[in-house]
C-alpha positions in Angstrom: -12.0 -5.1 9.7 -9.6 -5.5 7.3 -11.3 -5.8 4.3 -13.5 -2.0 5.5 -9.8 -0.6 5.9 -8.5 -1.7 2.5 -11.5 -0.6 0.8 -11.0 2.5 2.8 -7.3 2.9 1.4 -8.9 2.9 -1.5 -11.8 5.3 -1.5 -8.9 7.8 -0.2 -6.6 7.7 -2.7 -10.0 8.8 -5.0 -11.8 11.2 -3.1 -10.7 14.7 -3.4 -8.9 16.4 -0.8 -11.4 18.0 1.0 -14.0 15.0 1.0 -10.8 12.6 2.8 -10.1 15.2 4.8 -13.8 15.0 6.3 -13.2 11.5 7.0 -10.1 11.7 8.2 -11.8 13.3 11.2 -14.7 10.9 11.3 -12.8 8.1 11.3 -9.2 8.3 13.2 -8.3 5.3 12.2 -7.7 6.2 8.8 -4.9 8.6 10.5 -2.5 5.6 10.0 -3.7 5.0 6.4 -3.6 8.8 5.4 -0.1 9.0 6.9 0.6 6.9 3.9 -0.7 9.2 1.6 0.5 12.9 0.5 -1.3 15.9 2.8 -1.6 18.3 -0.4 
């Protein structure tokens, strides 16, 4: 679990804002991970 969260981490910091966004929601896990990350 995590190895999938770091490579997770990882796609969001590449994807473009909309696309993490979309997972976000799918996955609300990645709620703590984003929370890292800036919401612009």
């Amino acid at each position: 679990a995590t190895e999938g969260q770091s490579q997770l981490s990882k796609r969001v910091t590449t994807l473009p804002s909309p696309v993490w966004q979309t997972e976000y929601r799918q996955q609300p896990f990645l709620r703590i991970l984003i929370s890292d990350f800036p919401t612009s």
